[in-house]
Residue, then its C-alpha position, 0 to 999 in steps of 0.5 A: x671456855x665457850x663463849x655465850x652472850x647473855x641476851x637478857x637485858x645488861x644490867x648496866x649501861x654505857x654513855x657515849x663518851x665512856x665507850x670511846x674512851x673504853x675501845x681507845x684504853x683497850x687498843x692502847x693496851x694491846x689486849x687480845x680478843x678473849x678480854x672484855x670490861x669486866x665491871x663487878x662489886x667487892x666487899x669493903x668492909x665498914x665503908x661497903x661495896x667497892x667498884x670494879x672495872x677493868x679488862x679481865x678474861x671471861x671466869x666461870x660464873x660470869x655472864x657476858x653481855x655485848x654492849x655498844x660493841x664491848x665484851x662485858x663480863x660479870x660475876x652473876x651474883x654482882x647483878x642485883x648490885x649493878x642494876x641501872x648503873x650508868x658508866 
């Protein structure tokens, strides 16, 4: 799979503090260089949307976006869910 970055904008954003921690549990799970963040939605029945966040390795149908220095994946359609999401 090749790797393309999205340079449109990211539909999320990242405080300082929440990059440092990011890059510190990344290192400390020995992840290879083909991870990345992936944050996303997922269906959750009569209480709504849940959450997604955690390394994962890039899927078809995901955009990927360079944030701060981290690879972030996301499934295209989670976009409009996202949108103007601080983390």
């Amino acid at each position: 799979m090749s790797t393309v970055i999205d340079t449109a904008p990211a539909p999320v954003t990242f405080t300082e503090g929440a990059v440092k921690e990011l890059f510190k549990l990344r290192d400390q799970q020995e992840l290879s260089d083909d991870f990345g963040l992936r944050i996303g939605v997922e269906g959750g029945g009569c209480s709504g949307m849940s959450y997604v966040l955690g390394f994962d390795q890039k899927k078809d149908g995901d955009q990927e976006f360079l944030i701060n220095g981290l690879r972030v994946f996301m499934h295209k359609a989670h976009g409009m869910y996202l949108m103007g999401m601080e983390i």
